[in-house]
Each structure stands twice: as structure tokens, then as C-alpha cells.
N, CA, C and O atoms as a GROMACS GRO file, in nm:
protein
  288
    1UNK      N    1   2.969  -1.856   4.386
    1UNK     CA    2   3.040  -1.831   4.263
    1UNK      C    3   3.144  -1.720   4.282
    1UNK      O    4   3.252  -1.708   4.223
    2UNK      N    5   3.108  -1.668   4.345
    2UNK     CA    6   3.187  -1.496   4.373
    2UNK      C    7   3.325  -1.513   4.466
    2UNK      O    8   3.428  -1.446   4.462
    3UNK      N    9   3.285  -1.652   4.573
    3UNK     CA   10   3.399  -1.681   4.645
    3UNK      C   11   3.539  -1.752   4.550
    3UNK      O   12   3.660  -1.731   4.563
    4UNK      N   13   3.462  -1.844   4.448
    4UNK     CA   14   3.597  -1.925   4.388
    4UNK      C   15   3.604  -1.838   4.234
    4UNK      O   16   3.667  -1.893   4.144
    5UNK      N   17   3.550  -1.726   4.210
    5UNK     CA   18   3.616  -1.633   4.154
    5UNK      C   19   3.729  -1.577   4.219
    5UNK      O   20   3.841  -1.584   4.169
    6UNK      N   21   3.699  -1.509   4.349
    6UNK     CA   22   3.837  -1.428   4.420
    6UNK      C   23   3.946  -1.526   4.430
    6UNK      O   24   4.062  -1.485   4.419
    7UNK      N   25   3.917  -1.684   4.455
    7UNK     CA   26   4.007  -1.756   4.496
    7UNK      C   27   4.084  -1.817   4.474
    7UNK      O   28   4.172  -1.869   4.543
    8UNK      N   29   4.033  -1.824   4.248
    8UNK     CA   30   4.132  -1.869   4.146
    8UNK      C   31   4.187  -1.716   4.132
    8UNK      O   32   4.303  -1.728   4.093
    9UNK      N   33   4.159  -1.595   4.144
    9UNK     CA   34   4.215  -1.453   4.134
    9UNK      C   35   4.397  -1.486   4.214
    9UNK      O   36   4.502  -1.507   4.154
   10UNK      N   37   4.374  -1.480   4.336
   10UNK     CA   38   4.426  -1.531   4.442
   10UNK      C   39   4.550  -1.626   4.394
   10UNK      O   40   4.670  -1.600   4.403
   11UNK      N   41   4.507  -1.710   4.357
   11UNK     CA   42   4.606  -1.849   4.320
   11UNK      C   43   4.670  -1.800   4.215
   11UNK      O   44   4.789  -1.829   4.202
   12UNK      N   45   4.612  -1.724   4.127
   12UNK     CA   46   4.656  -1.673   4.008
   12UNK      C   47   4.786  -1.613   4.000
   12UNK      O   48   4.879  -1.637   3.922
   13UNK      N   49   4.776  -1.511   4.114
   13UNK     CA   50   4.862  -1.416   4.170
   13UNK      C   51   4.953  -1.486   4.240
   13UNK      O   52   5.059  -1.423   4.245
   14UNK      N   53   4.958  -1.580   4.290
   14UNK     CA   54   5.042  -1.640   4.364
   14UNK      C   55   5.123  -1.762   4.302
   14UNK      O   56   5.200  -1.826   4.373
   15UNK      N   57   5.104  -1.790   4.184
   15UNK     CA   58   5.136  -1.888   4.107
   15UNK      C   59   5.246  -1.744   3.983
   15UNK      O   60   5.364  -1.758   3.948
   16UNK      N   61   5.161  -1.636   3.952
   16UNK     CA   62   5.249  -1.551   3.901
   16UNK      C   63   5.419  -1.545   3.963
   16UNK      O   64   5.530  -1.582   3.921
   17UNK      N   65   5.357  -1.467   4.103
   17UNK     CA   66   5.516  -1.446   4.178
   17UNK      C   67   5.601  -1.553   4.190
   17UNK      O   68   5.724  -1.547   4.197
   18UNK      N   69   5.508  -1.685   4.193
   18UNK     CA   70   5.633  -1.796   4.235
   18UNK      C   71   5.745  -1.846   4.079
   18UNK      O   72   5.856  -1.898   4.067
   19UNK      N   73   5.634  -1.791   3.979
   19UNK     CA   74   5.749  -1.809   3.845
   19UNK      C   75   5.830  -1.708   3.790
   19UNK      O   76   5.923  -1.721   3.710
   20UNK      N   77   5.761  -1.549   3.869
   20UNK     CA   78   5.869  -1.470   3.827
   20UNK      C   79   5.967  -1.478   3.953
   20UNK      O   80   6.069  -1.529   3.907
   21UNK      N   81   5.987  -1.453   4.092
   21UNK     CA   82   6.053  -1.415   4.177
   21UNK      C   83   6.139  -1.569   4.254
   21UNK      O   84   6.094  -1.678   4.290
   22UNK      N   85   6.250  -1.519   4.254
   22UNK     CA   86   6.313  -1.622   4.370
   22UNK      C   87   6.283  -1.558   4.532
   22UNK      O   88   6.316  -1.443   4.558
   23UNK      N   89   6.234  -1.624   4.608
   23UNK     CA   90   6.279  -1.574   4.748
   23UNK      C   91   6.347  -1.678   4.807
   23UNK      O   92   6.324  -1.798   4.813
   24UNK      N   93   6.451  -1.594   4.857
   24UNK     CA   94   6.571  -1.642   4.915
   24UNK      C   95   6.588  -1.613   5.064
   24UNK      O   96   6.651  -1.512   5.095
   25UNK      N   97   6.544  -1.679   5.144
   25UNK     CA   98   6.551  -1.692   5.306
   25UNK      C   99   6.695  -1.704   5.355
   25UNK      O  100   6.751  -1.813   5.366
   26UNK      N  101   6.772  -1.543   5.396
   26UNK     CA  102   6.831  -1.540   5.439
   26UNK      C  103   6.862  -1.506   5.598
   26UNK      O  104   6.765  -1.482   5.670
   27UNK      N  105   7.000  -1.504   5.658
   27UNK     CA  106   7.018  -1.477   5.793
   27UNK      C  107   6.903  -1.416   5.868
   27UNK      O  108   6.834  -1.462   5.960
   28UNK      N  109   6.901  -1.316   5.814
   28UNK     CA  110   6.836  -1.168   5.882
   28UNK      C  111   6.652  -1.169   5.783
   28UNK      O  112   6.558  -1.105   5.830
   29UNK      N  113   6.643  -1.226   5.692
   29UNK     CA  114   6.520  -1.190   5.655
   29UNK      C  115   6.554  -1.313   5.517
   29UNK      O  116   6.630  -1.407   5.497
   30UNK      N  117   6.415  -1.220   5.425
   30UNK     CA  118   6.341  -1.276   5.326
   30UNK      C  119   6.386  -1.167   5.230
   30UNK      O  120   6.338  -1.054   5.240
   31UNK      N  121   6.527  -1.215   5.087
   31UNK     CA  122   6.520  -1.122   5.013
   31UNK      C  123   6.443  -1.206   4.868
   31UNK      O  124   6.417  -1.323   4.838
   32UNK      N  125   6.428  -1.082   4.808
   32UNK     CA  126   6.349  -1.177   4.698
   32UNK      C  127   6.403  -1.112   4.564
   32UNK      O  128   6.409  -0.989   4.563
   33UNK      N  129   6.443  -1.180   4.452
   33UNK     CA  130   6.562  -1.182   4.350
   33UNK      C  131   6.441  -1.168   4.210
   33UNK      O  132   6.336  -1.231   4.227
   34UNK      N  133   6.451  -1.117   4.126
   34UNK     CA  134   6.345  -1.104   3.994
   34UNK      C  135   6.393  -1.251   3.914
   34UNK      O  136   6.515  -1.264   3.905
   35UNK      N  137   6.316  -1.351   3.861
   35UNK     CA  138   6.375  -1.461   3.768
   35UNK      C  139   6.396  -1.436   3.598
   35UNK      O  140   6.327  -1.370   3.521
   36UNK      N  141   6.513  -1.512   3.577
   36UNK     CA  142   6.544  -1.450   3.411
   36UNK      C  143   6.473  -1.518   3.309
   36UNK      O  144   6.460  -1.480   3.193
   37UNK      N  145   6.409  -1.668   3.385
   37UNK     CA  146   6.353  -1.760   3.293
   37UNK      C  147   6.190  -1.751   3.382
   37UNK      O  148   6.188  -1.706   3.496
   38UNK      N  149   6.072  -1.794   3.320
   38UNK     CA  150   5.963  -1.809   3.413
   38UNK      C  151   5.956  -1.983   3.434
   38UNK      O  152   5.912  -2.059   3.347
   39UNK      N  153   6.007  -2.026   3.560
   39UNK     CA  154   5.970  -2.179   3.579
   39UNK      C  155   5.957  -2.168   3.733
   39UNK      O  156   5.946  -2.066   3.800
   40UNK      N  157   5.960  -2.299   3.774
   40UNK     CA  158   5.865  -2.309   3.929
   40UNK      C  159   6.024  -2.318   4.003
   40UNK      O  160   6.034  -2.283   4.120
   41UNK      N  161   6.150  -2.368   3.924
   41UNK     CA  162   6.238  -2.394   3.948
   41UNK      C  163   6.308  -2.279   4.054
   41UNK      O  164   6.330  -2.162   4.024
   42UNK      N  165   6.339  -2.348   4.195
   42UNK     CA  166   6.500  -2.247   4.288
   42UNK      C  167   6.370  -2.130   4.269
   42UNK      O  168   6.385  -2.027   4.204
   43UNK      N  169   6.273  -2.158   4.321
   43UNK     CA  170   6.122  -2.040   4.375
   43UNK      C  171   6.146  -2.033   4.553
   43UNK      O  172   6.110  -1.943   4.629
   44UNK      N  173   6.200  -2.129   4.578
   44UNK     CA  174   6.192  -2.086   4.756
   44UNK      C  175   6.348  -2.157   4.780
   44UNK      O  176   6.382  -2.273   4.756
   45UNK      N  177   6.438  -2.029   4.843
   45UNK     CA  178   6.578  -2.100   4.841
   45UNK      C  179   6.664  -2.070   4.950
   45UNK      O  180   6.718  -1.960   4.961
   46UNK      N  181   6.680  -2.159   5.030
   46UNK     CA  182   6.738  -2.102   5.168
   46UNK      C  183   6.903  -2.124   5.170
   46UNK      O  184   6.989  -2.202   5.129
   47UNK      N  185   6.882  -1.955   5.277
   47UNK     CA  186   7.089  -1.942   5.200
   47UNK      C  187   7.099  -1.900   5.326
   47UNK      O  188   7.131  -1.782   5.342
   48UNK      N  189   7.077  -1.980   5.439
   48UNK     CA  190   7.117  -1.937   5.619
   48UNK      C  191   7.241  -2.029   5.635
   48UNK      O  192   7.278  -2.135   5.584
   49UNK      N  193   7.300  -1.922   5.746
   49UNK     CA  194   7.444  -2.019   5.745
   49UNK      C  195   7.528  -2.041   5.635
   49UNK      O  196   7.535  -1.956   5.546
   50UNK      N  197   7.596  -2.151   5.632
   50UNK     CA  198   7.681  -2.212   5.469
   50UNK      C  199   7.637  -2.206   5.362
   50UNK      O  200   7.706  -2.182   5.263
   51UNK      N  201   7.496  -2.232   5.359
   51UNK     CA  202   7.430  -2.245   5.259
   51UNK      C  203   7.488  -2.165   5.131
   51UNK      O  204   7.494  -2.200   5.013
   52UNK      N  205   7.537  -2.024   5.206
   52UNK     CA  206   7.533  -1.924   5.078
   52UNK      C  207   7.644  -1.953   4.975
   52UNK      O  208   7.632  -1.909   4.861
   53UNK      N  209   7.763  -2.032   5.013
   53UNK     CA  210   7.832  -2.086   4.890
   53UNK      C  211   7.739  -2.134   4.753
   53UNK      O  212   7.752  -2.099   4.635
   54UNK      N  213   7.630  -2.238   4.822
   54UNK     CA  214   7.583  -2.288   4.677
   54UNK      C  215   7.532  -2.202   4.594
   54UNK      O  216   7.543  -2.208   4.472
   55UNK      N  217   7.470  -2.112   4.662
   55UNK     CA  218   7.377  -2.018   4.551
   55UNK      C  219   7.504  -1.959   4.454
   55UNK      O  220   7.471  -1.918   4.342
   56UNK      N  221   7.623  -1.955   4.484
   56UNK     CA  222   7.735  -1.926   4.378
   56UNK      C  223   7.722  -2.026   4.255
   56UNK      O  224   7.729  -2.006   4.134
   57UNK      N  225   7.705  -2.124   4.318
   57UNK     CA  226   7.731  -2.214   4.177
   57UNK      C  227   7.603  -2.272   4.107
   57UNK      O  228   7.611  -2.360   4.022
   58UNK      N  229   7.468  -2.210   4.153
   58UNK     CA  230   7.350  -2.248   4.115
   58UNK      C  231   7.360  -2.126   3.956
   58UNK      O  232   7.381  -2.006   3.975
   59UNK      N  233   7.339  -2.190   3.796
   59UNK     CA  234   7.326  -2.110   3.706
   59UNK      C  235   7.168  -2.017   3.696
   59UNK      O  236   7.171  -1.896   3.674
   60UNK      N  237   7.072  -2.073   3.711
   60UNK     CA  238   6.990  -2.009   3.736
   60UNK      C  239   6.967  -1.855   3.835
   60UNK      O  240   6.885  -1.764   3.823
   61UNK      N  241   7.082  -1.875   3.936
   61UNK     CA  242   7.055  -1.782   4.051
   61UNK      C  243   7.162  -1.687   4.022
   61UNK      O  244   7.126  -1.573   4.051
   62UNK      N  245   7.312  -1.693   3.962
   62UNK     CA  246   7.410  -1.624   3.885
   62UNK      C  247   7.293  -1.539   3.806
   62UNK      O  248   7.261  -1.427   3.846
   63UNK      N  249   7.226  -1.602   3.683
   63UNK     CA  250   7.158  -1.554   3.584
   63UNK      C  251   7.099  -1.404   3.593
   63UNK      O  252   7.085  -1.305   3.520
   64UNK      N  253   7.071  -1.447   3.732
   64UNK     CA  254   6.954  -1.313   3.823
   64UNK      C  255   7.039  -1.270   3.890
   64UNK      O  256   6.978  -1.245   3.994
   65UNK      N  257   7.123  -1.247   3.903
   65UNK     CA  258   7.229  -1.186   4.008
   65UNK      C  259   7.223  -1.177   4.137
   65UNK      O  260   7.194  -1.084   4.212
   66UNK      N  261   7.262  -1.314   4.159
   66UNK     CA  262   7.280  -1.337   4.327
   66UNK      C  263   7.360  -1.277   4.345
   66UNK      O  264   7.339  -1.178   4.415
   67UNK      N  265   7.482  -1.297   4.299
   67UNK     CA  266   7.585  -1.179   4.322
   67UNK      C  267   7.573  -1.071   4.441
   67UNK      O  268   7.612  -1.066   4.558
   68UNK      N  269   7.501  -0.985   4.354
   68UNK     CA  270   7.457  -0.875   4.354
   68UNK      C  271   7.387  -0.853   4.494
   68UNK      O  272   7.418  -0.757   4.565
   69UNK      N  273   7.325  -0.914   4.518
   69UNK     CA  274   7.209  -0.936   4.587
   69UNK      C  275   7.295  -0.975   4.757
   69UNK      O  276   7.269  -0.911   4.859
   70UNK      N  277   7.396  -1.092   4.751
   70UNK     CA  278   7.471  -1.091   4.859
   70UNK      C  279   7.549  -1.019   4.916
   70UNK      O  280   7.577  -1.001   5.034
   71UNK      N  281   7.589  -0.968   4.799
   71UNK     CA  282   7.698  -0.819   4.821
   71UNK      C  283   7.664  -0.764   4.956
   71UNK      O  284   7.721  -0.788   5.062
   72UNK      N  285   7.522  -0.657   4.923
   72UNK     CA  286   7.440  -0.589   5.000
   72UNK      C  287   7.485  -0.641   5.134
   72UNK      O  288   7.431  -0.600   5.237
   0.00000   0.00000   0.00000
């Protein structure tokens, strides 16, 4: 009982971050962006290479300030 207590704990937590946070797999690493809406939606988003044009025109990822975030 004690194991699939910790293990819905666990999922819990991990189902949290994936509706608040974008992580965005870039060049050099893993940055991770706060979300403005909570959905499962643009939760894992890879911006290596070319890629990084689209995240310009994704509204969701503007919302949260990719911008911002590429600047850096």
C-alpha cells in the first residue's frame, strides 16, 4: 500500500510540471519556460538547429515568453 501511495505521489508531481512548465531542448541544454495556460499542450519542445524559427510563431510559446528566453 505504502509503495503505490509514493507512486501516485510521484506521478502526481510529474503530471503537475508537465502542465505548468514547457521544456524546451535546446543546442547546449534543457531550458524550461513557466506555462500561461495549464494544458499538456508544446510540454516537451525541441528548438536544436532551425527549429528555433518556429517557436516564434507558436502562440502558446510567445504567451510565455520565448522571446525572452532565446535572447539569453
Amino acid at each position: 500500500m505504502k509503495k503505490i501511495l509514493i507512486m501516485l505521489i510521484i506521478a502526481g508531481v510529474l503530471a503537475f510540471g508537465a502542465l505548468n512548465y514547457h521544456f524546451i531542448l535546446m543546442d547546449r541544454g534543457i531550458k524550461v519556460l513557466k506555462k500561461v495556460e495549464l494544458t499538456f499542450d508544446k510540454t516537451f519542445v525541441d528548438a536544436r538547429g532551425a527549429k528555433k524559427i518556429k517557436l516564434y510563431l507558436d502562440p502558446s510559446l510567445v504567451k510565455a515568453g520565448v522571446k525572452d528566453l532565446l535572447e539569453d
